[in-house]
PDB file with one MODEL, atoms N, CA, C and O in Angstrom:
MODEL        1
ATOM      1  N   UNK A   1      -2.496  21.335  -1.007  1.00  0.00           N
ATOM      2  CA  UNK A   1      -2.594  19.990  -0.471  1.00  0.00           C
ATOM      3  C   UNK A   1      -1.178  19.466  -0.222  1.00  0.00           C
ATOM      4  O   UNK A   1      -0.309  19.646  -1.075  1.00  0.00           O
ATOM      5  N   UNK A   2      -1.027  19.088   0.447  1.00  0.00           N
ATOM      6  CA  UNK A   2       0.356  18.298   1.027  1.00  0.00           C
ATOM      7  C   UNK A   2      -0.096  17.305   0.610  1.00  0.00           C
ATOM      8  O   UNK A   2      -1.275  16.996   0.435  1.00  0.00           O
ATOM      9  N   UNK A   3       1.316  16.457   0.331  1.00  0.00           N
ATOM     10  CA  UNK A   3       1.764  15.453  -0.257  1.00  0.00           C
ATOM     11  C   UNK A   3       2.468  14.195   0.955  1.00  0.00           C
ATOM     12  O   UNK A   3       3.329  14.706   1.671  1.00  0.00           O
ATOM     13  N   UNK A   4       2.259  13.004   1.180  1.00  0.00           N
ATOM     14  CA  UNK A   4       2.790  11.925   2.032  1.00  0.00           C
ATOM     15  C   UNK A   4       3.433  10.732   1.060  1.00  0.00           C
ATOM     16  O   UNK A   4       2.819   9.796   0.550  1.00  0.00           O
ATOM     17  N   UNK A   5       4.473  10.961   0.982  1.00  0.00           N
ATOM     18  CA  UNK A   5       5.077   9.807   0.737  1.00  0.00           C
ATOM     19  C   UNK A   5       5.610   8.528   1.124  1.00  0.00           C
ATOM     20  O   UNK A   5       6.662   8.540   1.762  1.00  0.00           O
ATOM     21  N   UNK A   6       5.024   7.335   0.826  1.00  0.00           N
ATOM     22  CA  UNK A   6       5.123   6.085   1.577  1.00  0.00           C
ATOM     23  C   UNK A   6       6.144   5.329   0.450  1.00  0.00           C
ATOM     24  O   UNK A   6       5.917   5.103  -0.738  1.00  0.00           O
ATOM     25  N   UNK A   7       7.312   5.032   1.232  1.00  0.00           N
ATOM     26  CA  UNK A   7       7.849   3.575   0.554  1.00  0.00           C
ATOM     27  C   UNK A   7       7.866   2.910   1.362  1.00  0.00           C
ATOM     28  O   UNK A   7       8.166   3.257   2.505  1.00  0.00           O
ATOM     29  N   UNK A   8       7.434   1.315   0.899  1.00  0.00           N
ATOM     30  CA  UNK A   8       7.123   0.063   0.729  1.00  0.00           C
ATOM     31  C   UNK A   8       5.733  -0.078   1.092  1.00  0.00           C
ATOM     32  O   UNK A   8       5.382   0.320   2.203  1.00  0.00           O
ATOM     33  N   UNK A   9       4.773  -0.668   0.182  1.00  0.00           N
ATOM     34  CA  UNK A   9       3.625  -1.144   0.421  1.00  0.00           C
ATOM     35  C   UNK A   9       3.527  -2.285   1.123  1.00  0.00           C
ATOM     36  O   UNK A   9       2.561  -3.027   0.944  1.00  0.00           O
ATOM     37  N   UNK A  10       4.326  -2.528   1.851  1.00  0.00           N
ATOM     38  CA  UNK A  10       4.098  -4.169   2.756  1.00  0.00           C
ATOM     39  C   UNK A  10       3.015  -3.969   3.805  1.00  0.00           C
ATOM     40  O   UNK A  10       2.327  -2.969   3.604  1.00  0.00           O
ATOM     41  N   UNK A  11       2.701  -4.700   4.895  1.00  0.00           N
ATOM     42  CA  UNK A  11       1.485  -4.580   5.588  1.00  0.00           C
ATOM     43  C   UNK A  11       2.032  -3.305   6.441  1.00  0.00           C
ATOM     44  O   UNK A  11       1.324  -2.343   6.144  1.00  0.00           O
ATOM     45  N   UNK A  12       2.584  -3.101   6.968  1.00  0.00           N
ATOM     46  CA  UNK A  12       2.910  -1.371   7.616  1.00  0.00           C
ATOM     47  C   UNK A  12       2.670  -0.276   6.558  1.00  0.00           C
ATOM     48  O   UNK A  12       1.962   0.724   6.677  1.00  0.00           O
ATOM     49  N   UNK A  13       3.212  -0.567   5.775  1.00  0.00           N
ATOM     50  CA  UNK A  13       2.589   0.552   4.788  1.00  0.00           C
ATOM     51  C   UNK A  13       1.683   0.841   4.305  1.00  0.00           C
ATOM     52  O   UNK A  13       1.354   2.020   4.172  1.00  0.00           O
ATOM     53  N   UNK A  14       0.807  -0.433   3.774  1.00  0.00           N
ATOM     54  CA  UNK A  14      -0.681  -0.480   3.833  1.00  0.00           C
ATOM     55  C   UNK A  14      -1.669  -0.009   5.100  1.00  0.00           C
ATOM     56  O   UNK A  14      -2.668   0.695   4.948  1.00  0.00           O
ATOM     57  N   UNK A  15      -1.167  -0.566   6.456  1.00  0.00           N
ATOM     58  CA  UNK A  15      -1.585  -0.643   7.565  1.00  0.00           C
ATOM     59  C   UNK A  15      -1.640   1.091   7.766  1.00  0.00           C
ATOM     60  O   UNK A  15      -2.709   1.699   7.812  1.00  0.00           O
ATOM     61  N   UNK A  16      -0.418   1.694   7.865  1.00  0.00           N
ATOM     62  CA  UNK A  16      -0.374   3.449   7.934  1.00  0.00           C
ATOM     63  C   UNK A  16      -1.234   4.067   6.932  1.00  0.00           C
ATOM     64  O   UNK A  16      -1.732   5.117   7.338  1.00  0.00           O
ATOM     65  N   UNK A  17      -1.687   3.607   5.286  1.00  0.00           N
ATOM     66  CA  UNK A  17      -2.461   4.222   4.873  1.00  0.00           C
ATOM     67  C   UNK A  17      -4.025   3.882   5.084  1.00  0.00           C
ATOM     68  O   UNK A  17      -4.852   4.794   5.064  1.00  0.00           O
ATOM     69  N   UNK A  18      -4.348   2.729   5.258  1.00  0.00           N
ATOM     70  CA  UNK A  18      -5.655   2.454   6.560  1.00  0.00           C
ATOM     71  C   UNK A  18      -5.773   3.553   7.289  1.00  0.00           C
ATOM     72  O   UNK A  18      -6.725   4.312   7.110  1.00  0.00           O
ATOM     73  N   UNK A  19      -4.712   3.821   8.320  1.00  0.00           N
ATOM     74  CA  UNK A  19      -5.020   4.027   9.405  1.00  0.00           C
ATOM     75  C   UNK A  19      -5.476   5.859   9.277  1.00  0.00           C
ATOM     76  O   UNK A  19      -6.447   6.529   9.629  1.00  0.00           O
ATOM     77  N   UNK A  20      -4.553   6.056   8.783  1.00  0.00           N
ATOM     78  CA  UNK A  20      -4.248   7.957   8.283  1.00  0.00           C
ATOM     79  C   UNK A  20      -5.725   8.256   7.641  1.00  0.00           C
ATOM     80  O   UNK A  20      -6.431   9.127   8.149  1.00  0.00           O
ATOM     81  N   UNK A  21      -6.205   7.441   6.408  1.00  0.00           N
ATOM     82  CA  UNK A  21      -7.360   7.802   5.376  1.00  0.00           C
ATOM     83  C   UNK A  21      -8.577   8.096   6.527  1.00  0.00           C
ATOM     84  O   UNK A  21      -9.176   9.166   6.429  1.00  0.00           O
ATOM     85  N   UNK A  22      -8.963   7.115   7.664  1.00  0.00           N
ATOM     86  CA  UNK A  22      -9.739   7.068   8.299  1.00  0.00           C
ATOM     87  C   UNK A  22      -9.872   8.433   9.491  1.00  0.00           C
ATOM     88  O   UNK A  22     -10.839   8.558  10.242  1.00  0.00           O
ATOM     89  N   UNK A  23      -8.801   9.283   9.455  1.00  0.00           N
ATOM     90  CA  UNK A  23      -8.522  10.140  10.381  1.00  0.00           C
ATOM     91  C   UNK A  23      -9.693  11.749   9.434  1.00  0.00           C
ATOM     92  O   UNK A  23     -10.401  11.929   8.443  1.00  0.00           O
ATOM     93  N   UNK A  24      -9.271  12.342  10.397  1.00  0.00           N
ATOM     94  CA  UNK A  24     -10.642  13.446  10.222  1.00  0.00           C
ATOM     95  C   UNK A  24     -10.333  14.344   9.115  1.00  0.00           C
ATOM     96  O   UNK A  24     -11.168  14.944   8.439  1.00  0.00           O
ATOM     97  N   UNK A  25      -8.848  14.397   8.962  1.00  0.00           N
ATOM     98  CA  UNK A  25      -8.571  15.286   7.640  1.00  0.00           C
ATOM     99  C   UNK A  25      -7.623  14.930   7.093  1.00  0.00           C
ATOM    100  O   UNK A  25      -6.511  15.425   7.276  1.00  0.00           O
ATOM    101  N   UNK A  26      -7.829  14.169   6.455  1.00  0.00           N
ATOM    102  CA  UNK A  26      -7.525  12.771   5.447  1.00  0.00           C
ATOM    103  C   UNK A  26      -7.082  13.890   4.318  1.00  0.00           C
ATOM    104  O   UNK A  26      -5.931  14.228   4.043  1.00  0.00           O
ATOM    105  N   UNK A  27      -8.525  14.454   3.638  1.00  0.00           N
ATOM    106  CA  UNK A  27      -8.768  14.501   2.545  1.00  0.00           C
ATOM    107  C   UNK A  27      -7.948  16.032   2.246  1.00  0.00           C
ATOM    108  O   UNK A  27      -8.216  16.685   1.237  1.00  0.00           O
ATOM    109  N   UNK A  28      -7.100  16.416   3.089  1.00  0.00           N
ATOM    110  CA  UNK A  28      -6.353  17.619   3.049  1.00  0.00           C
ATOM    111  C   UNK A  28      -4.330  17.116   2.785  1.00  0.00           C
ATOM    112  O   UNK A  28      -3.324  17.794   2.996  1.00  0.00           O
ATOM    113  N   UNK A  29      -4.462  15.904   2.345  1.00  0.00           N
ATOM    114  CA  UNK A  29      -3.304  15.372   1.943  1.00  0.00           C
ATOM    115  C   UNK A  29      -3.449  14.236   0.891  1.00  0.00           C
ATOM    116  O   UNK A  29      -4.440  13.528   0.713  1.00  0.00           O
ATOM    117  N   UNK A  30      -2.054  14.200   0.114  1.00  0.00           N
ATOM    118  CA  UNK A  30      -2.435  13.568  -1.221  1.00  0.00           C
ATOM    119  C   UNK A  30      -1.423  12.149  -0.871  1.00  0.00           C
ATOM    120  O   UNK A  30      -0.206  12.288  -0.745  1.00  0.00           O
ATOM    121  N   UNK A  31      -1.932  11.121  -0.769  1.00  0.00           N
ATOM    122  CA  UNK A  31      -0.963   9.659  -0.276  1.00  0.00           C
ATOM    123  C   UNK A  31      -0.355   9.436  -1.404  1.00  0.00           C
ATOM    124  O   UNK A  31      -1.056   9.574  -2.406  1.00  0.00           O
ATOM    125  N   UNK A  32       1.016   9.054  -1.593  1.00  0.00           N
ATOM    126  CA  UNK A  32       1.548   8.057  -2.394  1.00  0.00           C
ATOM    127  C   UNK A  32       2.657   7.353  -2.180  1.00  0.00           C
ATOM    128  O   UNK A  32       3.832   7.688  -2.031  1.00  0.00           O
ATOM    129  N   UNK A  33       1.824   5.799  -2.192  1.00  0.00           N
ATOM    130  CA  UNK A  33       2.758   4.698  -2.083  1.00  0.00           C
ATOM    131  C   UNK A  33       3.363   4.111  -3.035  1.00  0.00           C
ATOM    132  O   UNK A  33       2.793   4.051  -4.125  1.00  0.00           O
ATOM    133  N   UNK A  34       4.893   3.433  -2.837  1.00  0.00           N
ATOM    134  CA  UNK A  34       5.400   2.775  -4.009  1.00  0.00           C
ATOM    135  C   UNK A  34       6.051   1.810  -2.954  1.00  0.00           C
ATOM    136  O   UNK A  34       6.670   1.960  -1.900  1.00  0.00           O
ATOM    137  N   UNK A  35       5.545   0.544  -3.871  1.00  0.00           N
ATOM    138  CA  UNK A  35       5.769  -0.785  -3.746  1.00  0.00           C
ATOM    139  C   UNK A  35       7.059  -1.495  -5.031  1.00  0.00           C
ATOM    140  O   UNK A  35       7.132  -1.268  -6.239  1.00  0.00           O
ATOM    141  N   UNK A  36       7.995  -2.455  -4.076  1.00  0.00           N
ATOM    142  CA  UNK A  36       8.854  -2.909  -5.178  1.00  0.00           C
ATOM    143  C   UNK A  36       8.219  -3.570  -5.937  1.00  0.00           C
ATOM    144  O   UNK A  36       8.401  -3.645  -7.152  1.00  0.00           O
ATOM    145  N   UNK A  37       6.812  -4.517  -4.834  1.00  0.00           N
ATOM    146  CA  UNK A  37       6.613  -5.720  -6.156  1.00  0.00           C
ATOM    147  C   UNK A  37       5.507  -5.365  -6.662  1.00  0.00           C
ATOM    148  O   UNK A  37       4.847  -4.403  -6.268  1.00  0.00           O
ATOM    149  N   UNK A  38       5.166  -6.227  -7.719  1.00  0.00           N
ATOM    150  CA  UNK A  38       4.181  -5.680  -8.709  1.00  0.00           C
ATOM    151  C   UNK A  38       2.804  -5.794  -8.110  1.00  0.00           C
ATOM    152  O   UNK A  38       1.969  -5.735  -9.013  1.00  0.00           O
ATOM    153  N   UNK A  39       2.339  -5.916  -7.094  1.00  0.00           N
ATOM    154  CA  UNK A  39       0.701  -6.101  -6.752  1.00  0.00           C
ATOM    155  C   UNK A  39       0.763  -5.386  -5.013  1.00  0.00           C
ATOM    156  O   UNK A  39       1.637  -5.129  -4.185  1.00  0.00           O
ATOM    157  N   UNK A  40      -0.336  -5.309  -5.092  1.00  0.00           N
ATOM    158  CA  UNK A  40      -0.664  -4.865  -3.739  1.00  0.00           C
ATOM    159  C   UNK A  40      -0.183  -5.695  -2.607  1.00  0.00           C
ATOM    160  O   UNK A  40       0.061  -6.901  -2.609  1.00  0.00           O
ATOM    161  N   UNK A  41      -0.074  -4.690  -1.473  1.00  0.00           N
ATOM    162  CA  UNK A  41       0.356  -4.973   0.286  1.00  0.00           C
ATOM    163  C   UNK A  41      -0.358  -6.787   0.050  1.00  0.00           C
ATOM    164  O   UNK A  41      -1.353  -6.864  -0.671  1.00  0.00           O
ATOM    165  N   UNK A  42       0.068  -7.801   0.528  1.00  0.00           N
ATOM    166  CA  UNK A  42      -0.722  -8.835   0.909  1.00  0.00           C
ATOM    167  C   UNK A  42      -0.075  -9.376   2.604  1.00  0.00           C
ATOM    168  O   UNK A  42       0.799  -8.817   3.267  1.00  0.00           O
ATOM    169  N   UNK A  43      -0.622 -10.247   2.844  1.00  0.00           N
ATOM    170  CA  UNK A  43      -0.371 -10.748   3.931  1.00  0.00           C
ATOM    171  C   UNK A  43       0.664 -12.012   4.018  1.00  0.00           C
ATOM    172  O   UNK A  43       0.633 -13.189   3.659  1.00  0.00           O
ATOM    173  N   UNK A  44       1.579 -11.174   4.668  1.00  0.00           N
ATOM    174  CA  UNK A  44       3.367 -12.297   4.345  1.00  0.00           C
ATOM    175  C   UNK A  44       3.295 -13.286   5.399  1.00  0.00           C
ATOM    176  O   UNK A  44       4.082 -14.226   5.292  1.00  0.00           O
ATOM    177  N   UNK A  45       2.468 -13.271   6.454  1.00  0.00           N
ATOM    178  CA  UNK A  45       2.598 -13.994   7.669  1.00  0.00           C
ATOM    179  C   UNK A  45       2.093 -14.920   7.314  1.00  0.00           C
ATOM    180  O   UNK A  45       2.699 -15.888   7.774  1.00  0.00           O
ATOM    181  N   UNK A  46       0.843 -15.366   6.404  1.00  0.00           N
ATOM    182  CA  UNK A  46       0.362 -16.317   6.255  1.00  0.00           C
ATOM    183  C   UNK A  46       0.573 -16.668   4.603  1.00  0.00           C
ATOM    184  O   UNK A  46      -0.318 -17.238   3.974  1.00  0.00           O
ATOM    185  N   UNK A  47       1.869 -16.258   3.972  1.00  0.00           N
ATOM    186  CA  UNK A  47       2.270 -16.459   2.801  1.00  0.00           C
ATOM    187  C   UNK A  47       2.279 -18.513   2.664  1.00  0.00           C
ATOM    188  O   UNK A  47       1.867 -18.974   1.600  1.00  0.00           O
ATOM    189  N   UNK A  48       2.600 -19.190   3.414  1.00  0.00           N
ATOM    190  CA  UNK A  48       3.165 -20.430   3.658  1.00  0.00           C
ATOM    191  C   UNK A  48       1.597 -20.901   3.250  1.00  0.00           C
ATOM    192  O   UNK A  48       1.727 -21.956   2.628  1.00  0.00           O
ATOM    193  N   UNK A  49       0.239 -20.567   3.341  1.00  0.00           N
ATOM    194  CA  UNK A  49      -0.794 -20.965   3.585  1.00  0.00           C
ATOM    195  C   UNK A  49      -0.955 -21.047   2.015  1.00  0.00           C
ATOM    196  O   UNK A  49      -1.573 -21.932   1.423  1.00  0.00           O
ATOM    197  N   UNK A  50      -0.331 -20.035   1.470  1.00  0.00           N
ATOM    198  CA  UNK A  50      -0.629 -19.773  -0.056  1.00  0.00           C
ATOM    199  C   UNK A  50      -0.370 -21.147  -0.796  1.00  0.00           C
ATOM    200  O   UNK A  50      -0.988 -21.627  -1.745  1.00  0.00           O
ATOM    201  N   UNK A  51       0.812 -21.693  -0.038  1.00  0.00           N
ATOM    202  CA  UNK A  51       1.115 -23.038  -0.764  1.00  0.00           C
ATOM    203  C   UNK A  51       0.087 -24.188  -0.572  1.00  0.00           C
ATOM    204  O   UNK A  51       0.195 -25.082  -1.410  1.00  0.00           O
ATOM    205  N   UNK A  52      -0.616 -24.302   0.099  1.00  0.00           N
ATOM    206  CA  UNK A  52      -1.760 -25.025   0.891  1.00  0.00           C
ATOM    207  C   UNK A  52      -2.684 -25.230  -0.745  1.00  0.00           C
ATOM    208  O   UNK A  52      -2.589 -26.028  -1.678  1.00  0.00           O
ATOM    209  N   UNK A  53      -3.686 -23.877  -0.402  1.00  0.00           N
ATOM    210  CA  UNK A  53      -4.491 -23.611  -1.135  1.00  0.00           C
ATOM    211  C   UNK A  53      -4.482 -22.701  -2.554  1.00  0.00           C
ATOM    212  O   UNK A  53      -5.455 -22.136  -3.052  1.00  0.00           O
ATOM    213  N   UNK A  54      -3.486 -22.718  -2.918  1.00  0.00           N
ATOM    214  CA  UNK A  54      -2.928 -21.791  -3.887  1.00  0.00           C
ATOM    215  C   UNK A  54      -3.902 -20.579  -4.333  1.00  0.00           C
ATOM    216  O   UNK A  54      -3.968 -20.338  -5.538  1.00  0.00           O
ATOM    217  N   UNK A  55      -4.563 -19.904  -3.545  1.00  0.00           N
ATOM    218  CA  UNK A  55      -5.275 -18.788  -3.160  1.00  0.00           C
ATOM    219  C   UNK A  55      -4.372 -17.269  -3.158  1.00  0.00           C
ATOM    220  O   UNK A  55      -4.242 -16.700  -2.074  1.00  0.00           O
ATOM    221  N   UNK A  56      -3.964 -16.854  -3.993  1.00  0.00           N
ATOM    222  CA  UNK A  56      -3.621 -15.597  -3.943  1.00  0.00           C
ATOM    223  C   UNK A  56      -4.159 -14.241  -3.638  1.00  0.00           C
ATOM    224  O   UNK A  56      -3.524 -13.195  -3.505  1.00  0.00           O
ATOM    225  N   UNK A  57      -5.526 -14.457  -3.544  1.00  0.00           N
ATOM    226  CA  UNK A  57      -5.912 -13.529  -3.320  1.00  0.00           C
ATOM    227  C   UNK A  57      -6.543 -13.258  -1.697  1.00  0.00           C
ATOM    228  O   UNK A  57      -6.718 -12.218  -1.062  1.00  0.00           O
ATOM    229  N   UNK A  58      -6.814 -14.866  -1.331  1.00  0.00           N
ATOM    230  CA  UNK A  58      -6.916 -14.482   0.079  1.00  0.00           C
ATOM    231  C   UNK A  58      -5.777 -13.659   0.826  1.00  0.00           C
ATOM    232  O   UNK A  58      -6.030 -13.133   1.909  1.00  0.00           O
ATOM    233  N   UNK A  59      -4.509 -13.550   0.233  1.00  0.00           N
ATOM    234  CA  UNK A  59      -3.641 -12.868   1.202  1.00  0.00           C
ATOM    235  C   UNK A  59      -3.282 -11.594   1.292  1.00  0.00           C
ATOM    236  O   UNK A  59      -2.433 -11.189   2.086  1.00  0.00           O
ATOM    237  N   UNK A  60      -4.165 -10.591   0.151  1.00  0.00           N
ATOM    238  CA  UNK A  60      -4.332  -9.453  -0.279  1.00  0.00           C
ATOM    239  C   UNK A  60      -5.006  -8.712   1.005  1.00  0.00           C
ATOM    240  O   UNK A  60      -6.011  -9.079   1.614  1.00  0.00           O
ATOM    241  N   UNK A  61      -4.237  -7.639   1.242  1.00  0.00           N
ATOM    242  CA  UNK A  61      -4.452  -6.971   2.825  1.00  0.00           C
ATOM    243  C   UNK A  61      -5.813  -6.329   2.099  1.00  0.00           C
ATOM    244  O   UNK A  61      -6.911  -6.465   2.637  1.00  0.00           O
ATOM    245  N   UNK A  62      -5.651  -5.615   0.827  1.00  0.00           N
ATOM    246  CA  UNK A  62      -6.866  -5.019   0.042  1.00  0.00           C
ATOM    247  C   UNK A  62      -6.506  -4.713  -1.476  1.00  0.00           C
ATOM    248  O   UNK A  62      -5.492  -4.404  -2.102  1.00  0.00           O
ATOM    249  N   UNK A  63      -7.698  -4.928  -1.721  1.00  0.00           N
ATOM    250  CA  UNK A  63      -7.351  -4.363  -3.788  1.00  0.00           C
ATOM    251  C   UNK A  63      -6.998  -3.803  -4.148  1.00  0.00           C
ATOM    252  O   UNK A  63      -7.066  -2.792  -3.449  1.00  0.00           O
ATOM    253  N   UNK A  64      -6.228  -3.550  -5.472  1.00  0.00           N
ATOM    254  CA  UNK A  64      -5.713  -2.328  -6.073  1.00  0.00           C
ATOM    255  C   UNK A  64      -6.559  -1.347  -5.657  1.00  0.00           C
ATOM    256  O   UNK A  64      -6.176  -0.370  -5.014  1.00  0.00           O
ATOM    257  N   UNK A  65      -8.172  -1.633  -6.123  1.00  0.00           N
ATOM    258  CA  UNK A  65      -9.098  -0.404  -6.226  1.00  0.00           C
ATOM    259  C   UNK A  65      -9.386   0.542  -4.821  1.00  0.00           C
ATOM    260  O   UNK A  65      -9.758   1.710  -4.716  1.00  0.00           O
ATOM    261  N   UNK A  66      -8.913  -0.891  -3.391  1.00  0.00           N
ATOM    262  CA  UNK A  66      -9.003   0.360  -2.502  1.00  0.00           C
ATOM    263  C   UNK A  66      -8.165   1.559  -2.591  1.00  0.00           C
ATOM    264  O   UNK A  66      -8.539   2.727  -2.484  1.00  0.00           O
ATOM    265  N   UNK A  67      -7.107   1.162  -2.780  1.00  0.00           N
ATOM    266  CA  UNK A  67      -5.983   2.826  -2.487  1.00  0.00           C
ATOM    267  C   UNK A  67      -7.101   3.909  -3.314  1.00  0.00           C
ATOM    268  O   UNK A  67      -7.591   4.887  -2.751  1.00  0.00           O
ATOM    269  N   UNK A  68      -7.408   3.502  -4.834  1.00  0.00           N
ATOM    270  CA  UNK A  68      -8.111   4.600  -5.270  1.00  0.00           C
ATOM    271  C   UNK A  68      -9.197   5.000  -4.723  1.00  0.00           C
ATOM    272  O   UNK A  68      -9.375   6.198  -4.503  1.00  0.00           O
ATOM    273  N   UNK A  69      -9.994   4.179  -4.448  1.00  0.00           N
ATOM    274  CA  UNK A  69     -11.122   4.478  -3.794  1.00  0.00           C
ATOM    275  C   UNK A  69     -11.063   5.337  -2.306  1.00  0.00           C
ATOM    276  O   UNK A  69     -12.051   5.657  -1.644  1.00  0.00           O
ATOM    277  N   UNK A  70      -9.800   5.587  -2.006  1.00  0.00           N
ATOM    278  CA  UNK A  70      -9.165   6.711  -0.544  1.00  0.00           C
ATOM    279  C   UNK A  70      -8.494   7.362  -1.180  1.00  0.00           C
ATOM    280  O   UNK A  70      -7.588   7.883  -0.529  1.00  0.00           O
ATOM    281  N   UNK A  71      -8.518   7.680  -2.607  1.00  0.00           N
ATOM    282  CA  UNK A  71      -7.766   8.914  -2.586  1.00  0.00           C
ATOM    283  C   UNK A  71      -5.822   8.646  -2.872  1.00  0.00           C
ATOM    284  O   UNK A  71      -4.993   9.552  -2.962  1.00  0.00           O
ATOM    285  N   UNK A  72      -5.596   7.395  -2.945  1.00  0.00           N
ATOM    286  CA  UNK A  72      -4.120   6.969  -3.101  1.00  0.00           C
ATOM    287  C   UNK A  72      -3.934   6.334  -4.096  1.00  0.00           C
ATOM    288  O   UNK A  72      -4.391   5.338  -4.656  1.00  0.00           O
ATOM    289  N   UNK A  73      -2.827   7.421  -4.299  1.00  0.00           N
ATOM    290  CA  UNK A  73      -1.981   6.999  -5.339  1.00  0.00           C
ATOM    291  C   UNK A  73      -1.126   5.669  -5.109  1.00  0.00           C
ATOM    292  O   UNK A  73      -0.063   5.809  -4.503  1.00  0.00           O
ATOM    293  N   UNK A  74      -1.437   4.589  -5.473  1.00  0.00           N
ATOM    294  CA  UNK A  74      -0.395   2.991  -5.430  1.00  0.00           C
ATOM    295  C   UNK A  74       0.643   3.130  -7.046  1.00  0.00           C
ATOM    296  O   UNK A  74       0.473   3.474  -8.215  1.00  0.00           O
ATOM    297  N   UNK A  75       1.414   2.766  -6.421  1.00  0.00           N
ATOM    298  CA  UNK A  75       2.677   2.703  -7.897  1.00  0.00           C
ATOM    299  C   UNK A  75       3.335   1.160  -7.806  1.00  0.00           C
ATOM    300  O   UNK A  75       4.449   1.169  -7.282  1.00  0.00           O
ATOM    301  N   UNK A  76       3.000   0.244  -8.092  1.00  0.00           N
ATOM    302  CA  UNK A  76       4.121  -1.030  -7.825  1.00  0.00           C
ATOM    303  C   UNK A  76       4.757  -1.246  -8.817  1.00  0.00           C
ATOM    304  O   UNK A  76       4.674  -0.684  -9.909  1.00  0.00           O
ATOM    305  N   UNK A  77       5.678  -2.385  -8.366  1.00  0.00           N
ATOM    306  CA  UNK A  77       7.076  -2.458  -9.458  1.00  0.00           C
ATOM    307  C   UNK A  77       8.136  -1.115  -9.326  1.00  0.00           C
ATOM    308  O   UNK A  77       8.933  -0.932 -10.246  1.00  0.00           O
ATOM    309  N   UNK A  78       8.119  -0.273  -8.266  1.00  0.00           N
ATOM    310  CA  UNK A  78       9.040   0.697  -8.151  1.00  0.00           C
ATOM    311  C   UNK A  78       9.989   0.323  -6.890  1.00  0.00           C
ATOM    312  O   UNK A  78       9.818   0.185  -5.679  1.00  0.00           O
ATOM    313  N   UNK A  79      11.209   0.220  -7.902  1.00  0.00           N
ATOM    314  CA  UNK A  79      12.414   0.478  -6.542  1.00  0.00           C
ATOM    315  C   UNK A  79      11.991   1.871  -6.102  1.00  0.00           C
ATOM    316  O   UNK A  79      11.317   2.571  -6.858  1.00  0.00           O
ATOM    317  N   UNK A  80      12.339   2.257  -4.995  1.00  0.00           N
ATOM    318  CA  UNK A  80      13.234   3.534  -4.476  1.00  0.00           C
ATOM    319  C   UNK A  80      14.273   3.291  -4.091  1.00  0.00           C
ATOM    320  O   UNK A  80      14.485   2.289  -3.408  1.00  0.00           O
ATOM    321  N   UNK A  81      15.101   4.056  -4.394  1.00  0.00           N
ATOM    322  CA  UNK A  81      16.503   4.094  -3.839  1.00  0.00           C
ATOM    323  C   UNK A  81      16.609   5.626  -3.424  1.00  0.00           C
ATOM    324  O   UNK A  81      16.838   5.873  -2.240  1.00  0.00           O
ATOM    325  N   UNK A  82      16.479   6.507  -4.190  1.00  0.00           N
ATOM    326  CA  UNK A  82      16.787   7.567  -3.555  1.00  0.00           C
ATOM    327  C   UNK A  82      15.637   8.739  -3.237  1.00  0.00           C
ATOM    328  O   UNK A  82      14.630   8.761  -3.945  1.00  0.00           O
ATOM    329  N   UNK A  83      15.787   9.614  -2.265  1.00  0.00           N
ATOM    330  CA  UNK A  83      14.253  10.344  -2.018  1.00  0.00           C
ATOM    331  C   UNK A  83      14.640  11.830  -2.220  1.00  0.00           C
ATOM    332  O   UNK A  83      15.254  12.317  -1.271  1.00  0.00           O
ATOM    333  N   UNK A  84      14.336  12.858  -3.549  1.00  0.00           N
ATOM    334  CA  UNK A  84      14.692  13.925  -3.596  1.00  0.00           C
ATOM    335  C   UNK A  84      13.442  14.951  -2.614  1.00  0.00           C
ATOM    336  O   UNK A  84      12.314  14.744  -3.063  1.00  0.00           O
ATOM    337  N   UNK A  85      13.442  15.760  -1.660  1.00  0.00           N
ATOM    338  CA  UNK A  85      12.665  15.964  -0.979  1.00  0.00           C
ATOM    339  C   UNK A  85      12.925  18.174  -0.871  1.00  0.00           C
ATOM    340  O   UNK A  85      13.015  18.994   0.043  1.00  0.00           O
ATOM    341  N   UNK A  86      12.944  18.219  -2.503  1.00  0.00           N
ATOM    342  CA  UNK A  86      12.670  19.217  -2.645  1.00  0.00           C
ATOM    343  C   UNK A  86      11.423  19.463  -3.572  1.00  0.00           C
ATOM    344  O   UNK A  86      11.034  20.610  -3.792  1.00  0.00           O
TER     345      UNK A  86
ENDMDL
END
């Protein structure tokens, strides 16, 4: 199984593992994303709204439990800084 490594879980990164899981042979690669901050991809465009309704969770692109539920590995609270790619 090949391995895909994603840094930053922001909405592109979320958005690419959407998009990839849904493809026909998904399940012949192993995803893993790492996010700096501690919770899942949410939605930054309408972060300002958060102050409105203090709703945090409406801005959640999706739950922790989706990544697992496709097969992905989510890691948050991880810098990357460097990528050893041996």
């Amino acid at each position: 199984m090949k391995k895909i490594i994603v840094v930053g879980n922001g909405m592109v990164g979320y958005k690419f593992c959407e998009k990839f899981v849904a493809q026909e042979n998904a399940e012949n690669f192993k995803i893993i994303i790492f996010g700096e901050e501690p919770r899942p991809a949410y939605d930054r465009v309408h972060l300002s709204e958060f102050f409105e309704n203090q709703n945090a969770k409406a801005l959640e692109m999706a739950p922790a439990t989706w990544y697992a539920d496709n097969g992905i590995e989510l890691i948050t609270g991880e810098r990357v800084a460097d990528i050893n790619r041996t």
